[in-house]
N, C-alpha and C positions, 0 to 999 in steps of 0.2 A: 531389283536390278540384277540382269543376269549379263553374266561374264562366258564369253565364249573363246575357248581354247582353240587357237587352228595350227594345225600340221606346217609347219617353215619349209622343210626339205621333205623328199619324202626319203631320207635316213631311216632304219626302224629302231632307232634309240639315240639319243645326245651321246651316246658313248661313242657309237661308229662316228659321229660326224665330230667328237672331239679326236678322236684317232686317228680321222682323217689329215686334220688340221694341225693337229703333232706330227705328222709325218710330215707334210711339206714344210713347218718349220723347220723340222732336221734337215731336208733335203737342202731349205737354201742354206742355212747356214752351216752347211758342210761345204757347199760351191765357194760363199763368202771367204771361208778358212781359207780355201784353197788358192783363191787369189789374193788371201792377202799373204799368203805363203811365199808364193811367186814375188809378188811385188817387192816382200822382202827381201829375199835372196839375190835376187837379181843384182850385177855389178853395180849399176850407177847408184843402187842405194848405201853401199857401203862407202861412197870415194866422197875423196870431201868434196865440199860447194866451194866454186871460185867464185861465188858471191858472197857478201857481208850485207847485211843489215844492219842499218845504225835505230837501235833501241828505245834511247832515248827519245827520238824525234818521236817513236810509236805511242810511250807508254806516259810520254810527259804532257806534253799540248797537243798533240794529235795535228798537228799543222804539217807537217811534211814529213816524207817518206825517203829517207835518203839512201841509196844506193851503191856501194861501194866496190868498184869489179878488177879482179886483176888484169894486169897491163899484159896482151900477147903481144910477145917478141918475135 
């Protein structure tokens, strides 16, 4: 029984084609960072919610979702 090796990429080593593939992982998750930077910073993340969740209904019977929103005057 003979086992035949073949050429995947033609990379001239698994080391460029690992380097290659580290590299784009930095490159996205350096983009990622960066919107989740954005995201954070941004005003509406810091302010409170004028909504409430009611919990119980979530974490108890899972039967209903209750919604609780402040009254605009």
């Amino acid at each position: 029984m003979q086992i035949r090796l073949t050429r995947i990429s033609n990379k001239e080593s698994i080391g460029e084609l690992l380097a290659e593939r580290t590299k784009a992982v930095k490159v996205y998750a350096s983009l990622l960072l960066i919107l989740l930077n954005l995201a954070a910073l941004s005003p509406p993340s810091w302010a409170q919610m004028k909504v409430r969740l009611n919990w119980s209904a979530t974490a108890g019977t899972q039967s209903g979702f209750w919604i609780a929103q402040k009254a605009s005057r």
